[in-house]
C-alpha positions as CSV (number, residue, x, y, z in Angstrom):
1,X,22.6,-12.7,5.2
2,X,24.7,-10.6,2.4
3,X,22.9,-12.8,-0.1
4,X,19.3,-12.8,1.8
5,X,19.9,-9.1,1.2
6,X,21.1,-9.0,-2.3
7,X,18.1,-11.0,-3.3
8,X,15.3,-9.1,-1.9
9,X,16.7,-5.5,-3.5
10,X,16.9,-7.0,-6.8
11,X,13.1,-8.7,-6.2
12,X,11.8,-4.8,-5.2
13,X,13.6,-3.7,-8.2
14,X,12.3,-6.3,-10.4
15,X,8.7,-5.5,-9.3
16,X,9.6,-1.8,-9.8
17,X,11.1,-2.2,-13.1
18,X,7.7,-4.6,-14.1
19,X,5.0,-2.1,-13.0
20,X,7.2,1.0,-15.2
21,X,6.9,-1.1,-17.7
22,X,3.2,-1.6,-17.3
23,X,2.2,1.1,-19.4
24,X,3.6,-0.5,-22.5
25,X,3.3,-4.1,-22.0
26,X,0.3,-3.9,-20.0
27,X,1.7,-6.4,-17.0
28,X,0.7,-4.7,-13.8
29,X,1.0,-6.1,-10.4
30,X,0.0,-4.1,-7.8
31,X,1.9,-3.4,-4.7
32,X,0.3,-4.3,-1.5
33,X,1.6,-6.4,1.2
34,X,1.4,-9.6,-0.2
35,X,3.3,-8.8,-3.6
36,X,6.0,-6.8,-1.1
37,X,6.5,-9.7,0.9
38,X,7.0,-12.0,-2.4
39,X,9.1,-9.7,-3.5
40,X,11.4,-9.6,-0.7
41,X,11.6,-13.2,0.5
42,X,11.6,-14.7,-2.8
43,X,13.6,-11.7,-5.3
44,X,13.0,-12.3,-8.8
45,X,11.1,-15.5,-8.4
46,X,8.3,-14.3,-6.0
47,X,7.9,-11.0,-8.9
48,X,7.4,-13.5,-11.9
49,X,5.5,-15.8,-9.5
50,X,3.2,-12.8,-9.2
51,X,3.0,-12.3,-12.9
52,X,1.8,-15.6,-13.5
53,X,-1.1,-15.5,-11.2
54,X,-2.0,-12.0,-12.2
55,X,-1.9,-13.5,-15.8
56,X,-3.9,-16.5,-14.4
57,X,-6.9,-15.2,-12.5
């Protein structure tokens, strides 16, 4: 659970951290449900999963 835990925060701060960053590398996913719930049930996975298929479509 700890872990579960641990792993979702650093997945909202990862998706944080990517759209701050947005304004210089111009990466931007939006947040909206789906890229929440990636966020917290994957972590840092589910955030560069949704990187790829912004980058993709």
């Amino acid at each position: 659970m700890k872990g579960f835990l641990l792993s979702a925060a650093l997945g909202f701060v990862a998706l944080a951290l990517v759209n701050l960053c947005g304004a210089y590398t111009g990466v931007l996913v939006p947040v909206n449900r789906l890229s929440l719930g990636a966020a917290g049930l994957l972590g840092v996975p589910g955030v560069t999963l949704l990187i790829l298929l912004n980058a993709m479509l």
